[in-house]
Backbone as CSV, one residue per row, in Angstrom:
resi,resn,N_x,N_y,N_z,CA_x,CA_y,CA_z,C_x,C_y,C_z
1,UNK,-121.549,1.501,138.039,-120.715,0.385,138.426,-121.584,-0.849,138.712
2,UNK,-122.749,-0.304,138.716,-123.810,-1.552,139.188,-123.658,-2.807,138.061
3,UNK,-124.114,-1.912,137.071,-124.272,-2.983,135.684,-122.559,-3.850,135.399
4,UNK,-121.760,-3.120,135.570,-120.544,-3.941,135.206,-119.606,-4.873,136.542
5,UNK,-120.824,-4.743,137.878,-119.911,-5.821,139.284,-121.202,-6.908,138.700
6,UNK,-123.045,-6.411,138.007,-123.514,-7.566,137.628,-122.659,-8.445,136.561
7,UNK,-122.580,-7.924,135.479,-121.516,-8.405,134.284,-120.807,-9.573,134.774
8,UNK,-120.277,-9.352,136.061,-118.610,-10.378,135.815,-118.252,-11.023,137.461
9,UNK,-120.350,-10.927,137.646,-120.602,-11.544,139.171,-119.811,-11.337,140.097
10,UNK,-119.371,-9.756,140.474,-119.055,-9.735,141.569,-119.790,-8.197,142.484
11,UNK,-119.221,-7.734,143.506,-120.265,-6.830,144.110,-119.440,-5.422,143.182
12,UNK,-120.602,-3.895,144.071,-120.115,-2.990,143.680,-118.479,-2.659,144.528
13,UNK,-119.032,-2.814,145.666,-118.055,-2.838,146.817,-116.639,-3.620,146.551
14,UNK,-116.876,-4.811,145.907,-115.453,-5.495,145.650,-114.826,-4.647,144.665
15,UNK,-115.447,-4.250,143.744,-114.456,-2.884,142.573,-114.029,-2.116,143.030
16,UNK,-114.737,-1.559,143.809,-114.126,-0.158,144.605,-112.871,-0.154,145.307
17,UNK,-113.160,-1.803,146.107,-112.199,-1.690,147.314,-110.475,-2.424,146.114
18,UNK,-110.974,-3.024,145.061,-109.877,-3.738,144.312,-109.467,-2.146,143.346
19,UNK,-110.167,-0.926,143.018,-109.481,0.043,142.588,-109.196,1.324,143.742
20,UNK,-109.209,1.151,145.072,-109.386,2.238,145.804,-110.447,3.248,145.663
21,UNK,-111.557,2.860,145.424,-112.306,4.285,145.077,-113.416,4.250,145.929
22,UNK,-113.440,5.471,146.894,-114.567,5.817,147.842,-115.595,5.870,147.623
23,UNK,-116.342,6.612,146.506,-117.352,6.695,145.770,-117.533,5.999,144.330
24,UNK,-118.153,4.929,143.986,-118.500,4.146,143.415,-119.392,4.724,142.668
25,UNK,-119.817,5.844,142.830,-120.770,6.526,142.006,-119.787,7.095,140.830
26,UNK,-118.532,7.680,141.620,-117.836,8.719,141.111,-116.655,8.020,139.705
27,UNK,-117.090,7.287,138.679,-116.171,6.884,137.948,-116.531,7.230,136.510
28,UNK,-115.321,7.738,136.066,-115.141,8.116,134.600,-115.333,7.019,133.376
29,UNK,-116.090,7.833,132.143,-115.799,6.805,130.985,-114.713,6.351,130.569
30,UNK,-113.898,5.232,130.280,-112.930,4.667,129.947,-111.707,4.639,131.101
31,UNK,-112.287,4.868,132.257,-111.662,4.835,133.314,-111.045,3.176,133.425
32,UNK,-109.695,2.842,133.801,-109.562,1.306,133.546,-110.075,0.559,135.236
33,UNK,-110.437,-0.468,134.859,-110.879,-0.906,136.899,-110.546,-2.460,136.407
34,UNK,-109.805,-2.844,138.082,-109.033,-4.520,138.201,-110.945,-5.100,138.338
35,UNK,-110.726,-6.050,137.912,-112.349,-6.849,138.579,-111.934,-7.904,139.371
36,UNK,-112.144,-7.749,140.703,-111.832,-8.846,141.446,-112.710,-10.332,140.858
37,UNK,-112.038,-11.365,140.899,-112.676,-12.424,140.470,-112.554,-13.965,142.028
38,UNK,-113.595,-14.079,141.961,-113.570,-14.951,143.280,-114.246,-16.353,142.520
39,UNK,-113.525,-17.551,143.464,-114.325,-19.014,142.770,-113.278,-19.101,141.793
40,UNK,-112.020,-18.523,141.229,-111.330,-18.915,140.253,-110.011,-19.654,141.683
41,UNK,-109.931,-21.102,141.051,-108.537,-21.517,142.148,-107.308,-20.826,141.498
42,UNK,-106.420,-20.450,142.706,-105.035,-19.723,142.468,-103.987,-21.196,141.969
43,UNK,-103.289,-21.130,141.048,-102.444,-22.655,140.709,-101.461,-21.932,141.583
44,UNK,-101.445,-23.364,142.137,-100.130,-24.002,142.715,-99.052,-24.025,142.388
45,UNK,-97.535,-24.009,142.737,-96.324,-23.607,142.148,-96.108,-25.482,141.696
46,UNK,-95.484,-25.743,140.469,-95.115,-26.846,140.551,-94.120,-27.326,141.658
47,UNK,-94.318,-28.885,141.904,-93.166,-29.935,142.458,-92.239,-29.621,141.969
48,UNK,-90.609,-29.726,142.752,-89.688,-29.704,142.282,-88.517,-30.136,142.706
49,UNK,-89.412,-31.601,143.414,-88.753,-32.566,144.301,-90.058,-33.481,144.995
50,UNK,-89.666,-34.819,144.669,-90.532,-35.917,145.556,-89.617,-36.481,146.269
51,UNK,-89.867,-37.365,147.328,-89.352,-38.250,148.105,-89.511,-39.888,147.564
52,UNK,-88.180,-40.682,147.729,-88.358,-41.791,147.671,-87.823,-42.824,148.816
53,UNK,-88.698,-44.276,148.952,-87.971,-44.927,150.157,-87.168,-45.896,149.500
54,UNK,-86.214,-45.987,149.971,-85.110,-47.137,149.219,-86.190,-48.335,149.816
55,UNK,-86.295,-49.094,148.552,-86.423,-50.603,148.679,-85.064,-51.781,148.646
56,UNK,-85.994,-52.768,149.137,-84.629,-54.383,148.735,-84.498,-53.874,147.696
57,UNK,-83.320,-54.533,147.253,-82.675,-54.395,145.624,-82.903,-52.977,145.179
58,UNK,-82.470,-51.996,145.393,-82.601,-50.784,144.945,-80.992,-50.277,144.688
59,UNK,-80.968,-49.567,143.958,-79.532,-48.550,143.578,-80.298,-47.712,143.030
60,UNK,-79.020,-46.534,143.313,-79.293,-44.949,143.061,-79.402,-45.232,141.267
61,UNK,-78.929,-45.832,140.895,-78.891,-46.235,139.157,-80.547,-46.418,139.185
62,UNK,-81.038,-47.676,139.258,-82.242,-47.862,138.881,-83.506,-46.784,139.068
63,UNK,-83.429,-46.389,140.462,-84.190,-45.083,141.460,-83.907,-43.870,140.051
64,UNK,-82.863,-43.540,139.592,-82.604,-42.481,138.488,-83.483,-43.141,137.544
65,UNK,-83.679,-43.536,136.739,-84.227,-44.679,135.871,-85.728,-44.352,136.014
66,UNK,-86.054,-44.988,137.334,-87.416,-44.825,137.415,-87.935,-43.463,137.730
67,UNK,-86.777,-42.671,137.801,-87.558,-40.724,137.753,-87.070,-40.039,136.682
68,UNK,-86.305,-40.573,135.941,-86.071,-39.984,134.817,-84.963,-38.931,135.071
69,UNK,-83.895,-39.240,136.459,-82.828,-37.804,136.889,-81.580,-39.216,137.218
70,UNK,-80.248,-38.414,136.354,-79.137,-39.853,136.734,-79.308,-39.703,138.459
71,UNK,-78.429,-40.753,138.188,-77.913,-41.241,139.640,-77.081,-40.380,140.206
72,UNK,-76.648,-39.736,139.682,-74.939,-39.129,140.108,-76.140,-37.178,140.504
73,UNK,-76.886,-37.116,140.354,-77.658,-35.900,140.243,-78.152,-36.255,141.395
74,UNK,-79.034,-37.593,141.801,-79.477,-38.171,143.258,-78.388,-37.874,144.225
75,UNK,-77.266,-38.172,144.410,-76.488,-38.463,144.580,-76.101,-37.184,145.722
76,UNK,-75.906,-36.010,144.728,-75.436,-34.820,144.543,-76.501,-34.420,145.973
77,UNK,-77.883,-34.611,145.254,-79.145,-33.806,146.010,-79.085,-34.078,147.419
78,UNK,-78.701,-35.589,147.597,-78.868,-35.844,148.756,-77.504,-36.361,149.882
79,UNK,-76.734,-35.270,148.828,-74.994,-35.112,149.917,-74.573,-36.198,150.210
80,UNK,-74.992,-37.553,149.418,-73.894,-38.910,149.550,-72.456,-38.889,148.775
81,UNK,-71.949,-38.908,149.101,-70.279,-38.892,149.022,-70.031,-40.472,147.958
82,UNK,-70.467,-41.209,148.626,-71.017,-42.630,147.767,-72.100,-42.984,147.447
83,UNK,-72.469,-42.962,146.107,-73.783,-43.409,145.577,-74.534,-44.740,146.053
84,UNK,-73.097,-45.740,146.023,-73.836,-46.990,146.583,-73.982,-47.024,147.971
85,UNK,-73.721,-46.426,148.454,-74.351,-46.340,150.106,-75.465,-45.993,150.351
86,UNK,-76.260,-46.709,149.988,-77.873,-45.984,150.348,-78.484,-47.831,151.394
87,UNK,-79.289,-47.346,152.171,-80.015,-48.558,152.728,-81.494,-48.259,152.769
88,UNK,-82.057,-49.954,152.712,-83.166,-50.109,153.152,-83.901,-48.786,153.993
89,UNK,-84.956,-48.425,153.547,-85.657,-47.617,154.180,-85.397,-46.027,154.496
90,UNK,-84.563,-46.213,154.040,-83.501,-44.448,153.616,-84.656,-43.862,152.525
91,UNK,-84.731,-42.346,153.416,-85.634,-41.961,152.300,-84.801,-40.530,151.428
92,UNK,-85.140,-40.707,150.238,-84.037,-40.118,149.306,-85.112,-38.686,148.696
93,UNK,-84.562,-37.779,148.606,-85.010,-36.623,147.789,-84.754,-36.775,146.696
94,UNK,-85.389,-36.528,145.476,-85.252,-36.384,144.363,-86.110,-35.352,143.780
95,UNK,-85.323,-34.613,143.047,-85.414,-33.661,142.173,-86.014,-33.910,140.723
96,UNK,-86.880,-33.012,140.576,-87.879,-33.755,139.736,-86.880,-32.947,138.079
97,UNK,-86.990,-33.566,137.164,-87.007,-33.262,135.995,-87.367,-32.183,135.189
């Protein structure tokens, strides 16, 4: 096990403990083993929603526009009953695309 935790830079000990096996001595030819891999980053789940702050002159129309999701979908997300009721500084969820 020595030569194959050198192989793929990791210890003997990390194989063992990533296949359960007490003795590290004790492994068969074509036996299958997980190789723990460390230094690789885990990805992140995508966004699937940003926040926006209503500006002057803003409508849920244009705000759709500039995220690429209608208005009436904004709308929906963020339980307004009336689309044009949004104000200054209201910050809006949007659902990303």
């Amino acid at each position: 096990m020595y030569r194959i935790a050198l192989h793929y830079g990791t210890t003997i000990t990390a194989i063992a403990d990533a296949n359960g096996i007490a003795n590290p001595t004790q492994i068969s030819v074509g036996q299958q083993l997980v190789i723990p891999v460390t230094g690789v980053p885990t990805p992140t789940p995508a966004a699937t929603e940003t926040t926006y702050v209503v500006q002057v002159g803003d409508n849920l129309y244009r705000i759709g526009l500039r995220f690429g999701v209608s208005h009436l979908v904004i709308a929906a997300y963020n339980g307004l009953s009336d689309p044009s009721d949004i104000h200054v500084g209201q910050v809006l969820r949007i659902p990303l695309p």
